[in-house]
C-alpha positions as CSV (number, residue, x, y, z in Angstrom):
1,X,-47.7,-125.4,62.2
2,X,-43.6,-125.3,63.2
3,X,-42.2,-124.4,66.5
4,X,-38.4,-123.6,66.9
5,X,-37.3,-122.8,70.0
6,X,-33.9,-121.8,70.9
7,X,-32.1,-123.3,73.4
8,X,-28.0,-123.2,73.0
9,X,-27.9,-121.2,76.1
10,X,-29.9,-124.3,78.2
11,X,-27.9,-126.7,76.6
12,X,-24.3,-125.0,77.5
13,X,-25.5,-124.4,81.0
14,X,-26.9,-127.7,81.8
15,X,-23.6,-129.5,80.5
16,X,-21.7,-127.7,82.8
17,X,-23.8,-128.5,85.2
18,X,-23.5,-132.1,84.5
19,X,-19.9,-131.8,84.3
20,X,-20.0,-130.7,87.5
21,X,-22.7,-132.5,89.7
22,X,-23.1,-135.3,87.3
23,X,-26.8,-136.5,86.0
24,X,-29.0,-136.0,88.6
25,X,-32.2,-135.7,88.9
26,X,-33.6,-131.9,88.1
27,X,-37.0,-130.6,87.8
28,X,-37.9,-130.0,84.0
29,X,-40.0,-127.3,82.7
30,X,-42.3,-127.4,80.5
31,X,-45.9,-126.1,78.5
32,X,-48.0,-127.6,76.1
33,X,-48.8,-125.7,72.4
34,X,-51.9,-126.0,70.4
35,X,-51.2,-129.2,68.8
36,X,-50.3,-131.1,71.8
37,X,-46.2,-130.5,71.6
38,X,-44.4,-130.0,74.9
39,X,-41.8,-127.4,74.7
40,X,-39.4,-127.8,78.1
41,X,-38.0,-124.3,78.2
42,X,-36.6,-124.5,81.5
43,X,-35.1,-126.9,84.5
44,X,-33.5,-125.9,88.0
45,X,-31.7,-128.5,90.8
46,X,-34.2,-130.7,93.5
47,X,-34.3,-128.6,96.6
48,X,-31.1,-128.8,98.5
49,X,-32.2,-129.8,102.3
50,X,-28.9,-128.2,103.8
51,X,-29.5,-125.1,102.4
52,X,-33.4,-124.3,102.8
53,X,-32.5,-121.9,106.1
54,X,-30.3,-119.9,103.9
55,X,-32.1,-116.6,103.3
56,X,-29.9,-116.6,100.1
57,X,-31.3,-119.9,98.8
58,X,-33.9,-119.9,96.4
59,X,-36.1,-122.9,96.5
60,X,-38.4,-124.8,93.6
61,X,-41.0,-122.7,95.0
62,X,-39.3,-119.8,94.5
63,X,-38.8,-120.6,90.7
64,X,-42.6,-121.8,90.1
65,X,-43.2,-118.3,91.6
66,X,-40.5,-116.7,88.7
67,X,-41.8,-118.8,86.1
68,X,-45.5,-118.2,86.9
69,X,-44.8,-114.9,85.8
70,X,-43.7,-115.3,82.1
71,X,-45.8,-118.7,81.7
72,X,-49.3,-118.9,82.6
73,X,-49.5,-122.3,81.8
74,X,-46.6,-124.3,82.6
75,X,-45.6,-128.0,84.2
76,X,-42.3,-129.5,85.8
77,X,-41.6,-133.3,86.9
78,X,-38.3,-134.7,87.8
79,X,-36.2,-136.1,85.4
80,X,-32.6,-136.6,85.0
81,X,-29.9,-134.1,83.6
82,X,-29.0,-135.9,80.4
83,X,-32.2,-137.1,79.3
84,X,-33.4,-133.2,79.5
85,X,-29.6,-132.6,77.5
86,X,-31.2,-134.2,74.8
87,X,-34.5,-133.4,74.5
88,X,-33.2,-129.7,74.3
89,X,-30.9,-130.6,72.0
90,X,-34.1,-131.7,69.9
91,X,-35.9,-128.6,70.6
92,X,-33.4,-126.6,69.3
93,X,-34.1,-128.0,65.7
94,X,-37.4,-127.0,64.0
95,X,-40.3,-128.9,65.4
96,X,-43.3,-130.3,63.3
C-alpha cells in the first residue's frame, strides 16, 4: 500500500515560522494508517502563558477541539520546529 500526502503548504508555513521564532518546540500532529505509518499532518505553537486571558487566543485545546473534528483518531507530542521541517519534507514524497 502507498501513502502520499501533501504537504508544501506545512512546509512553507512552518519555515516562516522558524525564520521568525526560531526552532522551538511545537506540538506535532499526527495519526497512525493501517500498516503502522504515522502521517504528521499538522503542528501549532506550545501555549503562550501571557496570552491565555486573551479572549482572541486560541489555545492547544482549542486546536485538539478543531482537529477532533476532521480526525477521529489523531496524536500530538512536543517536538522541535525543524525536526518536524523534515519529517514533512519526507511526507511529501511517496511513502511505502
Amino acid at each position: 500500500m502507498f501513502y502520499s500526502f501533501d504537504t508544501e503548504d506545512l512546509i512553507n508555513e512552518l519555515s516562516k515560522d522558524i525564520a521568525e521564532f526560531g526552532n522551538e518546540e511545537v506540538w506535532a500532529y499526527w495519526f497512525t494508517v493501517d500498516n503502522g505509518i504515522k502521517i504528521y499532518f499538522d503542528y501549532y505553537q506550545l501555549d503562550d502563558s501571557e496570552l491565555i486571558n486573551d479572549p482572541e487566543y486560541k489555545t492547544v485545546d482549542d486546536f485538539d477541539q478543531a482537529v477532533a473534528k476532521k480526525y477521529k483518531d489523531f496524536s500530538r507530542k512536543k517536538m522541535l520546529a525543524n525536526d518536524l521541517l523534515e519529517i514533512f519534507k519526507q511526507e511529501n514524497k511517496t511513502i511505502n
